[in-house]
Each structure stands twice: as structure tokens, then as C-alpha cells.
C-alpha positions in Angstrom: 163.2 70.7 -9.8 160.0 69.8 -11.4 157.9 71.0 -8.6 159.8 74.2 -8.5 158.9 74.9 -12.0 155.4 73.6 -11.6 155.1 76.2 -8.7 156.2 78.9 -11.1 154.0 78.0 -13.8 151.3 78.4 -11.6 152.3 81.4 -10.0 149.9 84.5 -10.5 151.3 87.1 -8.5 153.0 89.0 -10.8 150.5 88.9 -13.9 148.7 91.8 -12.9 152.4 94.0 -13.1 152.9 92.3 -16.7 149.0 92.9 -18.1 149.3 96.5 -17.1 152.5 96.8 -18.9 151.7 95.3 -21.5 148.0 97.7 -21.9 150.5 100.6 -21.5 153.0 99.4 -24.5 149.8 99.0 -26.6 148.4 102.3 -25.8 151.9 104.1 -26.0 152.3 102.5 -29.6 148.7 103.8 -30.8 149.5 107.4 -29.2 152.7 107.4 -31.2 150.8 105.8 -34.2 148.5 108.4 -34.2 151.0 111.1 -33.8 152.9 110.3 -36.8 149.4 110.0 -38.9 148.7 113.1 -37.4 152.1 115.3 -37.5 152.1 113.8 -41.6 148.8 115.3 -42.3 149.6 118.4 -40.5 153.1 118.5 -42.2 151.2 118.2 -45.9 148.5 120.8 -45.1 151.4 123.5 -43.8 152.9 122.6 -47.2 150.1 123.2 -49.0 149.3 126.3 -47.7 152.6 127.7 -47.8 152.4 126.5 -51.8 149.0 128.1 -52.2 150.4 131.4 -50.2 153.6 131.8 -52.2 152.0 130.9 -55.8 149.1 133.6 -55.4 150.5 137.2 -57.0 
């Protein structure tokens, strides 16, 4: 039993699978980080304008 988990401790096989998914979670979270900051500001310019548009006689 002990060598059996000593083997898998040792085991490198499969960290390349689980460093490259991890990288892609960390880059999906920044992309959807930066979407929201981005889609906010976008969101408070429209409104802005539309307020600048609809106040002007």
C-alpha cells in the first residue's frame, strides 16, 4: 500500500494535462475579468451619451 502511493506521488505523467488546465482557467478568468470591466465601462459611456443626447434641446 505504501509503495503504491509512493509510486503515485511520484508520478509525472499527467502534470503536464493539469498545468495546461490550470493556465487555461487562469486565462479564461482574466478574459472574463476583463470583459466585465470592459462591458461596465462601455455600459456607463452608452448611458452617458444617451443622457447627454436626450438632455440637449
Amino acid at each position: 500500500m505504501l509503495r503504491t502511493l509512493k509510486q503515485l506521488w511520484t508520478d509525472e505523467a499527467g502534470l503536464t494535462t493539469v498545468e495546461y488546465a490550470l493556465l487555461l482557467v487562469l486565462i479564461v478568468a482574466a478574459a472574463v475579468t476583463a470583459w466585465t470591466q470592459l462591458g461596465s465601462q462601455v455600459s456607463t459611456e452608452v448611458s452617458s451619451v444617451k443622457d447627454t443626447i436626450t438632455s440637449t434641446p
